[in-house]
Steps between C-alpha positions, in 0.01 A plus 500: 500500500644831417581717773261798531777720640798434224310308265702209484407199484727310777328445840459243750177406725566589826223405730181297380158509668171437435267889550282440817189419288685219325426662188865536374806437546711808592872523382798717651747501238829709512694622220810346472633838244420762733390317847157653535184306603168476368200274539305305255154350557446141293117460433244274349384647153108531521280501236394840369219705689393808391377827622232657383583894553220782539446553144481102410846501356637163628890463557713185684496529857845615591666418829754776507190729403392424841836518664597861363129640639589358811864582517351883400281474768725391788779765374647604817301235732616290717393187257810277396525368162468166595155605688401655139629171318213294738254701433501491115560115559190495731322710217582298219431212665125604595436532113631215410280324736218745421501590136518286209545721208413890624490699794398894499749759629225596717551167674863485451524885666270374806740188575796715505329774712395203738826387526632865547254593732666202729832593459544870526202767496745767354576297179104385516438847486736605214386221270174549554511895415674360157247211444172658572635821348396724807479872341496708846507475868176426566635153290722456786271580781268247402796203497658598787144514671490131572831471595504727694180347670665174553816620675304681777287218520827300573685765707165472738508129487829530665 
């Protein structure tokens, strides 16, 4: 595998482990040009599901689609790759077992909101602004509300 760092293609695996869902096999591989380290993730090839966007165009689902809106939405968080990896496992997994042929980014959007929402209310937050296109404050308000709700109810609890 070429190295992502000097682009050769000389490396050596490192550490292998199956990813805590079991889903793939993760790979530390160092470089043996330059010395760096990166990791690799080994995975079963599914068969194609599709997602049917907003205006009915229909496009393959894409796994580092998912990753990148979560990785944008845990900028700055304290959520570790590896947490991020899970999740998009987790996801992916769910429509597999789900779905046969198409799910709708509406449903797609709500799983990874779900999943957000359990993770880190910040990032929940900022991908749901993005997803459900909130246009002012009042957008804002009315997400935060029920948070909001639920942590006093759980501070009181207490």
């Amino acid at each position: 595998m070429k190295c992502p760092i000097c682009k050769t293609d000389n490396d050596r695996v490192v550490d292998t482990r199956a990813s805590g869902d079991g889903y793939a096999i993760r790979r530390r591989r160092e470089c043996v040009t330059c010395g760096r380290r990166y990791t690799t993730y080994e995975r079963i090839e599914q068969s194609a599901i599709r997602v049917v966007k907003k205006d009915g165009a229909r496009v393959p689902l894409d796994r580092e689609k998912i990753k990148l809106g979560l990785s944008r939405a845990c900028w700055k968080r304290p959520v570790s790759d590896e947490q991020i990896e899970d999740i998009v496992t987790s996801i992916e997994a769910a429509i597999y077992e789900r779905w046969d042929s198409e799910i709708t980014s509406r449903e797609l959007g709500e799983m990874v909101m779900r999943h957000l929402s359990e993770l880190d209310q910040v990032a929940f937050v900022r991908f749901a602004s993005v997803y459900r296109e909130f246009n002012d404050v009042q957008d804002f308000v009315a997400e935060l509300t029920p948070i909001l709700r639920e942590q006093q109810r759980s501070s009181a609890s207490k």
